[in-house]
C-alpha positions, 0 to 999 in steps of 0.5 A: 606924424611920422611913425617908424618901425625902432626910434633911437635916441643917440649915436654914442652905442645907441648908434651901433643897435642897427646890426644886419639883423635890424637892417630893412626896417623903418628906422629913425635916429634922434641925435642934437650934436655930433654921432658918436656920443661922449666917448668919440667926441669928448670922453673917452678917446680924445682924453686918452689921445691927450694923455699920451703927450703928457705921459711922454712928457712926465716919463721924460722928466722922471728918466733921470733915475734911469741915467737918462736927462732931457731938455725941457720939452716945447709943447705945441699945443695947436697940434697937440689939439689939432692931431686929436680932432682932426682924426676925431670929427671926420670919424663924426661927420662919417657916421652921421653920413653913412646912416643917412646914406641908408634908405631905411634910416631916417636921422633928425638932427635934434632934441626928443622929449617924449610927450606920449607913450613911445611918442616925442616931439623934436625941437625942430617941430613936430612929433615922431612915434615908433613901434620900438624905441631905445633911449641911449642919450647919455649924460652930461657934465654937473655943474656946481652949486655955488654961485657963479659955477651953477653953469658952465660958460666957455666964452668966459673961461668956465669949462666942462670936459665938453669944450676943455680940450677945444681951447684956443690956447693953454691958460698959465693957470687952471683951476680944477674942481673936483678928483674923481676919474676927470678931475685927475686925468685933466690935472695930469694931462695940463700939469704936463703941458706946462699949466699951473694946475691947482686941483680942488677936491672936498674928500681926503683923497682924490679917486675916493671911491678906489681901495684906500690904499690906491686912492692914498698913493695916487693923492701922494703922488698927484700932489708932488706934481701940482698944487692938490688941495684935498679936503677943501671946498669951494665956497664963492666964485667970481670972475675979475676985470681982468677976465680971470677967476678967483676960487673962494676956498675952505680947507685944513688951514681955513680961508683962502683964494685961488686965482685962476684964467680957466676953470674946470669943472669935473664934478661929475656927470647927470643922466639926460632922461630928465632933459627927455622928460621919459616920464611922460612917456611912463618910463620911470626914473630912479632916485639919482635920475637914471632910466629904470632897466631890467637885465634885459634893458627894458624899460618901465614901458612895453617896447622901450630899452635903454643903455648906456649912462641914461641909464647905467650907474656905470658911465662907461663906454664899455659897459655901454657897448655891451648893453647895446649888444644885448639891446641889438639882440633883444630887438632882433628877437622882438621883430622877429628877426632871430629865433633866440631866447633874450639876452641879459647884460653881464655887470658882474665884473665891470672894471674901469680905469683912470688914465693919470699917471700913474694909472689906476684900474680895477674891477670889484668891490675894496676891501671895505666893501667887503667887509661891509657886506660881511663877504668872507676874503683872502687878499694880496698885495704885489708890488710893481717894484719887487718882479723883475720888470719892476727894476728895470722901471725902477718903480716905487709906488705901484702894486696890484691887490687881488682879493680872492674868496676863501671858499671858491678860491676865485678872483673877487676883486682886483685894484692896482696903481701903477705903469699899465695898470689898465692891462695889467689887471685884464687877467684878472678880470678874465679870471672872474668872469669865467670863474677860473681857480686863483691856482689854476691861473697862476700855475696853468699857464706860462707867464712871459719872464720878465714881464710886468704880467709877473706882477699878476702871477706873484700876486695869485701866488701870494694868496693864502688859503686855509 
């Protein structure tokens, strides 16, 4: 049986782990597909190099208010695709060929599941163990409970984010199933090419789990666009002769059907620590299936970390590149490659955004949640459309909500909708971080007039304290 000094299980941040520290040791990696993980192959990137045609697209058809007008945009969806994945594997096939060109690293193009203490068998045969191992194999799209929608299945039209953005062609009609973060960028992204999208989403309001008056204004807005059905749920499932699909639905008004040539499932994502079957390995799983941490990433099990959504309720990639980072570290210390204390990971202000139009980003808890804890707050909402740079976008829907502490008077929170939203609140997330006074940052600096940075300085200044 092979035996190496660290054993990774997946190339999405688990690849980045091998720093210069680690570089000479006996190191094995475990990948089944493509290096790289969700974000590079069928996550993060791709979907966002996809949303910048479709922004293009709805920013045209709205110029209008701007003394501007358009035709009607042809899309060529093959070189929409092909521009994407054509930049995107090589990168794949890159990484995969460069750590197999290192002498000290061996990869096994396959699937781990542990059958001992930091020992696993590979699905190509065999058993590998290692001193060290990290378990950073990812998650993978849920299906759905109902019959018909338990499994995805390409060949017939029922999709995840996994092969959606690979179709051969655009459907005229997409059914998608769930609005959460890809529910909503998929709806935008294919009602912008010209699909005829209905969005199925069982709460009131897609982005539920944002501040309520987001989550309120992005459902408006969506549901101009597309057919949005909120507080409605898929009952049956089934597939015609025809080859399409019909949707059984329950929503406000009672029974109804939707047809549908693709489905979309976005009802979430799974950590993969059951399908690695961690447990046999004695590493401990918790109520919802993720690889049990501590603040240094270390598992239940002497000599075995983990990252990433494996193990973090944070599916995203920049919460995973951190704890590779302190994982890289932790490692260095272990082998005694680095005369350093441990590392912890730093979740205090993990922010996200939601790349639909308009965008959404925030970091922190809504002002429900702080009510909930009973954590004193001030808040403040600025609009988009009251600074200058607002007029010039003639914007009417978006703002920026800061909730800030009474006693520190430092950023909590920060919730925003709207043209860059994602940039916008970096400021913020910035202020938080290194606990800098809600004055101090808007009255220490110059702001760029007339910016849409304005939107961040007018909203600290509107702050109220005692």
């Amino acid at each position: 049986m092979p035996h190496h000094n660290l054993l990774i299980i997946g190339t999405g941040s688990g690849n980045s782990v091998i720093t210069p520290e680690l570089e000479g040791l006996d190191i094995a990696i475990v990948e089944e597909g493509r290096f790289g993980g969700t974000c590079l192959n069928v996550g993060c990137i791709p979907t966002k190099m996809y949303v910048l045609p479709a922004d293009r697209i709805v920013e045209a058809r709205e110029s209008d208010r701007l003394g501007v007008t358009f035709p009607k945009p042809t899309v060529n969806w093959p070189a929409i695709r092909d521009r994407i994945f054509g930049r995107i594997d090589p990168i794949a096939s890159g990484g995969e060929a460069y750590r197999r060109s290192q002498d000290f690293v061996t990869v096994y193009a396959a699937t781990a599941r542990f059958v001992g203490d930091r020992t696993v068998a590979l699905s190509t045969g065999g058993q590998v163990s290692a001193d060290r191992i990290v378990v950073a194999a990812g998650s993978r799209a849920n299906g759905l409970p109902v019959d018909g929608l338990r499994e995805p299945d390409p060949s017939r039209g029922l999709h995840t984010s996994d092969t959606i953005m690979r179709l051969d062609t655009l459907p005229k009609r997409m059914a998608i199933v769930g609005g959460g973060f890809v529910g909503c960028e998929f709806a935008h992204v294919f009602s912008a090419l010209g699909v005829e999208v209905t969005q199925i989403q069982r709460s009131a309001t897609v982005l539920s789990k944002e501040e309520a008056e987001v989550a309120k204004r992005y459902t408006a807005l969506a549901g101009e666009r597309y057919d949005l059905r909120v507080s409605t749920g898929v009952n049956a499932a089934h597939r015609t002769e025809a080859g399409t699909w019909q949707l059984e639905v329950t929503g406000p008004q009672g029974r109804a059907t939707i047809d549908a040539d693709v489905v979309l499932l976005a009802t979430g994502r799974v950590p993969n620590g059951d399908r690695l079957d961690v447990t046999a390995g004695g590493i401990a799983l918790d109520e919802e299936g993720h690889v049990v941490v501590d603040a240094q990433q270390r598992t239940s099990v002497e000599g075995v970390w983990a990252l990433g959504d494996v193990s973090s309720h944070w599916q995203l990639k920049h919460v995973a590149n951190h704890e590779a980072r302190v994982v890289a570290h932790n490692l260095a210390v272990a082998f005694g490659r680095l005369d350093a204390a441990p590392q912890e990971s730093d979740h205090r202000f993990v922010p996200h955004a939601v790349f639909g139009h308009p965008q959404v980003a925030a970091f922190g808890p809504t002002a429900a949640e702080l009510e909930a804890s009973g954590t004193a707050y001030v808040t403040k909402t600025q609009r988009y459309g009251d600074i200058a740079y607002g007029w010039a976008l003639e914007d009417v829907g978006g703002f920026l909500t800061v909730h800030a502490s009474p006693v520190t008077r430092r950023v909590l929170a920060a919730h925003c909708i709207g043209p860059q939203a994602s940039t916008v609140i970096q400021p913020l997330i910035q202020a938080a971080s290194f606990g800098q006074d809600v004055h101090e940052v808007a009255r220490g600096q110059y702001w760029i007039h007339p910016a849409l940075s304005e939107v961040v300085e007018n909203a600290l200044l509107g702050l109220e304290f005692d």
